[in-house]
C-alpha atoms as an extended CHARMM CRD file, in Angstrom:
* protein
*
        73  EXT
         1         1  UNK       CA              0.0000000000        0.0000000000        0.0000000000  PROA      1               0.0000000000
         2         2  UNK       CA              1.1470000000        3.5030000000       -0.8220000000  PROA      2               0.0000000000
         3         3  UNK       CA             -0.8450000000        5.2210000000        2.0090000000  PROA      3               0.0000000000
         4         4  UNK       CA             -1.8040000000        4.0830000000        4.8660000000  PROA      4               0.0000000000
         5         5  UNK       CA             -3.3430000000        5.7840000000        7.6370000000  PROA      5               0.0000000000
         6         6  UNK       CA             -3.7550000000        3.9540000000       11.1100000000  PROA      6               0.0000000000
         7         7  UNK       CA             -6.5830000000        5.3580000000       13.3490000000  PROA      7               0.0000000000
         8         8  UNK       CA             -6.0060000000        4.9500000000       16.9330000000  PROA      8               0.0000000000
         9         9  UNK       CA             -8.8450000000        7.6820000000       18.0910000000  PROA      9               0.0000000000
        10        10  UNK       CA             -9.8180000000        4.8380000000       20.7470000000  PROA      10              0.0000000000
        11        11  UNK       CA             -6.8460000000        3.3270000000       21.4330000000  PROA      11              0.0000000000
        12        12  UNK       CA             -5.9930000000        4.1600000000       25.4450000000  PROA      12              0.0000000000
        13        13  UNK       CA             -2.8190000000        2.6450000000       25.9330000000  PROA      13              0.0000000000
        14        14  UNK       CA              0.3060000000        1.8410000000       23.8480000000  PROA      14              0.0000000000
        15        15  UNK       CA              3.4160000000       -0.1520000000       25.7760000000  PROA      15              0.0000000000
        16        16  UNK       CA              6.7560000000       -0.5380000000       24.1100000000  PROA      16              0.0000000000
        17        17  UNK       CA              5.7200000000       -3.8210000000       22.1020000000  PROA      17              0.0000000000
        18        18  UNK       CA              3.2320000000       -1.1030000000       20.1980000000  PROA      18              0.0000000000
        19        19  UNK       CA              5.5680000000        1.2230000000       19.8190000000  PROA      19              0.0000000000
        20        20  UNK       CA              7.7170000000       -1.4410000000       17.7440000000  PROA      20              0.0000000000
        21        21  UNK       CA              4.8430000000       -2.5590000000       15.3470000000  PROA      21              0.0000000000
        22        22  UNK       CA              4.2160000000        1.0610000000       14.3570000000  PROA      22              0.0000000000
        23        23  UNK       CA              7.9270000000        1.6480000000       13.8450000000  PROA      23              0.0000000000
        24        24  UNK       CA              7.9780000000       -1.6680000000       11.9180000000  PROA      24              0.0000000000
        25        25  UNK       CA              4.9020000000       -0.9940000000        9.5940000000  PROA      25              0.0000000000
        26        26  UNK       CA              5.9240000000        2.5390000000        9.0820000000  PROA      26              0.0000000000
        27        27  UNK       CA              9.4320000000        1.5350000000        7.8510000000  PROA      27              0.0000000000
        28        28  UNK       CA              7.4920000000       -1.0260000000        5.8660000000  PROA      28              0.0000000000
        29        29  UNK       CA              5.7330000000        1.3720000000        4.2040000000  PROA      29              0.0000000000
        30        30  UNK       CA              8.5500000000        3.8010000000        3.5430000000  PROA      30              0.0000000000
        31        31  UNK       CA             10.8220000000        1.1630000000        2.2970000000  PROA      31              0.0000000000
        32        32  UNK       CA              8.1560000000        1.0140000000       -0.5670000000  PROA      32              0.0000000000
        33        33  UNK       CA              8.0660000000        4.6090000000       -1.1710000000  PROA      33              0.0000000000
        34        34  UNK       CA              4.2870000000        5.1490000000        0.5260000000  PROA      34              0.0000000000
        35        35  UNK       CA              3.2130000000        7.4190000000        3.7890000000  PROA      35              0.0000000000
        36        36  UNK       CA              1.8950000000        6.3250000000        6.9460000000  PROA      36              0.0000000000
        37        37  UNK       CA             -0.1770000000        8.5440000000        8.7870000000  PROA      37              0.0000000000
        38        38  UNK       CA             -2.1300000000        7.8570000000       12.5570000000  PROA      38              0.0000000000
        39        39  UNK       CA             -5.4420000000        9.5500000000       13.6900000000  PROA      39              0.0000000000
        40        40  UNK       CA             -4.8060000000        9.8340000000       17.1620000000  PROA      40              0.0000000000
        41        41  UNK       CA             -6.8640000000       11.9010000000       19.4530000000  PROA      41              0.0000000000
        42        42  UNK       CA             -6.0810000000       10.3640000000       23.0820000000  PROA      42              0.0000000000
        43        43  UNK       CA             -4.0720000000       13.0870000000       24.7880000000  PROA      43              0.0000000000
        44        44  UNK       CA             -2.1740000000       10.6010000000       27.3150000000  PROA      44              0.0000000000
        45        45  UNK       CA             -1.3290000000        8.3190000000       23.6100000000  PROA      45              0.0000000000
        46        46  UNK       CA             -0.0420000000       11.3340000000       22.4040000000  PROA      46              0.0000000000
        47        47  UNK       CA              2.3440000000       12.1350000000       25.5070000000  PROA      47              0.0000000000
        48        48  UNK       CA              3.7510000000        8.8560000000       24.8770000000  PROA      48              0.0000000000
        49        49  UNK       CA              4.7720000000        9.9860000000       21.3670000000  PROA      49              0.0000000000
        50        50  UNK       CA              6.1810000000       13.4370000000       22.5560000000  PROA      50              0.0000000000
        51        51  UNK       CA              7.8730000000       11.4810000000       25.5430000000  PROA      51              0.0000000000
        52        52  UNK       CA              9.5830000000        8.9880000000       23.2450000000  PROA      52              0.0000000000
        53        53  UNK       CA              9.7330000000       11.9490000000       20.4450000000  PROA      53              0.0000000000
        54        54  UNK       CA              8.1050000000        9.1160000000       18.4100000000  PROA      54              0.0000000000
        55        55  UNK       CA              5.9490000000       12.6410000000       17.6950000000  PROA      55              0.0000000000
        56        56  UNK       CA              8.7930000000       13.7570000000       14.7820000000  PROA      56              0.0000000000
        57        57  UNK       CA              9.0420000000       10.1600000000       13.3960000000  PROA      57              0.0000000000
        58        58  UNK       CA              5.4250000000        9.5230000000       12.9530000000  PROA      58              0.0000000000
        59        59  UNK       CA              2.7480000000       11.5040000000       10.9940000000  PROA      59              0.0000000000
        60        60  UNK       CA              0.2180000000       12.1390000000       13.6980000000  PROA      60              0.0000000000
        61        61  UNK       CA             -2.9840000000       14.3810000000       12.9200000000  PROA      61              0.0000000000
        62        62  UNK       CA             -6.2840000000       14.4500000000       15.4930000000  PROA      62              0.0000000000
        63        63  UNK       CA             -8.6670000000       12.6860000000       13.1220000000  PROA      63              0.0000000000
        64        64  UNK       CA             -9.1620000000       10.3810000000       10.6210000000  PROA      64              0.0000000000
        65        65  UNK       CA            -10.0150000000       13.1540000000        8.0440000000  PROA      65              0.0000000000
        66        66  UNK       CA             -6.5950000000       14.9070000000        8.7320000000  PROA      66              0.0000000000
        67        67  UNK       CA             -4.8250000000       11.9750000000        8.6660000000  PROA      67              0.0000000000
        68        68  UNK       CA             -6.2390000000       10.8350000000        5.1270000000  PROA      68              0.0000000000
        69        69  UNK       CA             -5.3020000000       14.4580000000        3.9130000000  PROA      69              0.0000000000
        70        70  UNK       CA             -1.4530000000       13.9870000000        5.0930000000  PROA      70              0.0000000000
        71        71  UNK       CA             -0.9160000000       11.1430000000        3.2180000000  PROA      71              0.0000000000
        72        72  UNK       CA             -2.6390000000       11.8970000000       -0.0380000000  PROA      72              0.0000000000
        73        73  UNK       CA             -0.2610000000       13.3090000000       -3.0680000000  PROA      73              0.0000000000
């Protein structure tokens, strides 16, 4: 796939075993010249990110609708 956009709106937790899928698909995805992008709207998920400054690796836009617009060309 060329774009893919993950929406994690619900999601309430992440732990270091999700942090390595996302890394994993999104260097997946790269290595075959696509975009990932993640809907996520959970202000403690999003910490995590910032904490881990996952935030400047990942794509990350509050909804699905942003998201699909970051990864469109």
């Amino acid at each position: 796939a060329s774009a893919v956009v993950l929406d994690l709106t619900e999601v309430e937790f992440i732990d270091s075993t999700g942090l390595t899928v996302l890394l994993n698909g999104l260097r997946s995805v790269t290595l075959r010249g696509g975009r990932l992008a993640m809907a996520i709207s959970n202000p403690t998920v999003l910490r995590l990110f910032e904490i881990t400054r996952l935030d400047s690796t990942f794509d990350i836009e509050p909804t699905v609708e942003d998201a699909l617009r970051r990864v469109r060309p």
